[in-house]
C-alpha positions as CSV (number, residue, x, y, z in Angstrom):
1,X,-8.6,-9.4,1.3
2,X,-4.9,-9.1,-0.2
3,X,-3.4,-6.0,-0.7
4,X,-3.0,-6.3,-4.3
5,X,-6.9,-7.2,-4.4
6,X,-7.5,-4.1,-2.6
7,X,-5.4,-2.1,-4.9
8,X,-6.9,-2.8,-7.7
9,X,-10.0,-2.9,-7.0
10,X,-10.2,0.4,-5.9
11,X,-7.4,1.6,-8.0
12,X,-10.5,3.7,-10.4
13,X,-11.3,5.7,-7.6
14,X,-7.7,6.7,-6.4
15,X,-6.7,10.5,-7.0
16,X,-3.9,10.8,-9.4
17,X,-1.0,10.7,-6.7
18,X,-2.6,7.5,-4.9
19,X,-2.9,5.8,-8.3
20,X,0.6,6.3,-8.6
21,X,1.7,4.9,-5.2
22,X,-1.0,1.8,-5.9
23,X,1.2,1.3,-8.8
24,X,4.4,1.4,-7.0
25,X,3.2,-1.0,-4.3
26,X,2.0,-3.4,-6.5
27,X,5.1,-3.8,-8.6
28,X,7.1,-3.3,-5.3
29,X,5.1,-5.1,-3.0
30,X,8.2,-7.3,-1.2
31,X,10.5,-3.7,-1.2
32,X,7.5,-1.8,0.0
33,X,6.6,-4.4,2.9
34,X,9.7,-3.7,4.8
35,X,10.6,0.2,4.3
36,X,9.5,3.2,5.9
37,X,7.1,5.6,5.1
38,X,9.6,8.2,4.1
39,X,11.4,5.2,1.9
40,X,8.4,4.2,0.5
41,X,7.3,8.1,-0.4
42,X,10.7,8.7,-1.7
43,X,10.7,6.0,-3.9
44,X,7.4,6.2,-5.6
45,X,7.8,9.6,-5.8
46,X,4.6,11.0,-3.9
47,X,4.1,12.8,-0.7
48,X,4.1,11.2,2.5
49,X,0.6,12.4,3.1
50,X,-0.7,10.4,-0.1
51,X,0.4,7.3,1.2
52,X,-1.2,7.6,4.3
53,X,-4.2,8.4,2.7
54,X,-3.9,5.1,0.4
55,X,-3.9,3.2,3.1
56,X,-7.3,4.6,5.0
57,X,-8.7,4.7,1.1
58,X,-7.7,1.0,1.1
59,X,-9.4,0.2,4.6
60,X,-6.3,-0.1,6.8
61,X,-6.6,2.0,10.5
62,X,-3.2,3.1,9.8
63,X,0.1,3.1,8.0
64,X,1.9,1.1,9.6
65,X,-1.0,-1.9,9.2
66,X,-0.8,-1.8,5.3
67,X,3.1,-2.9,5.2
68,X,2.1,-5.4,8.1
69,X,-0.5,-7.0,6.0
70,X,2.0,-7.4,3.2
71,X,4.5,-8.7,5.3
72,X,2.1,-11.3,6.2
73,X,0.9,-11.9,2.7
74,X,4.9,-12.7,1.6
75,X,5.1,-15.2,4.8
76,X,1.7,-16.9,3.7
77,X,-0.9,-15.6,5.9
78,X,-3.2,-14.0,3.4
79,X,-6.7,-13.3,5.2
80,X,-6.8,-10.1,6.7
81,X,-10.8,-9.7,7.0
């Protein structure tokens, strides 16, 4: 499933702060693929704890695996099941 998929499909159930971030990342997704956590808080304006938890919410095991499945979304290898 693509990121943006996953986003918005789940973006109904997000609390207000992970709706937010959802809403950065998908407008953001090439930025967002590449940057840090702190970067990518910072610049969506939400605590570094609520992106975390957007990516468990969205079914990653981590962090770090959400920009990794972007990154290979933008290079063309969209199936992440």
């Amino acid at each position: 499933m693509r990121v943006e998929d996953a986003i918005e499909g789940k973006i109904d159930s997000l609390s207000a702060g992970q709706k937010k971030e959802g809403r950065y990342l998908l407008a953001h997704i090439e930025e967002s693929s590449y940057a840090t956590l702190a970067k990518i808080s910072r610049e969506s304006d939400v605590r570094e704890t609520t992106v975390i938890r957007l990516a468990y919410k969205l079914g990653f095991e981590s962090f770090s695996t959400l920009p990794n499945a972007m990154q290979a979304e933008l290079l063309g290898a969209t199936d992440r099941e």
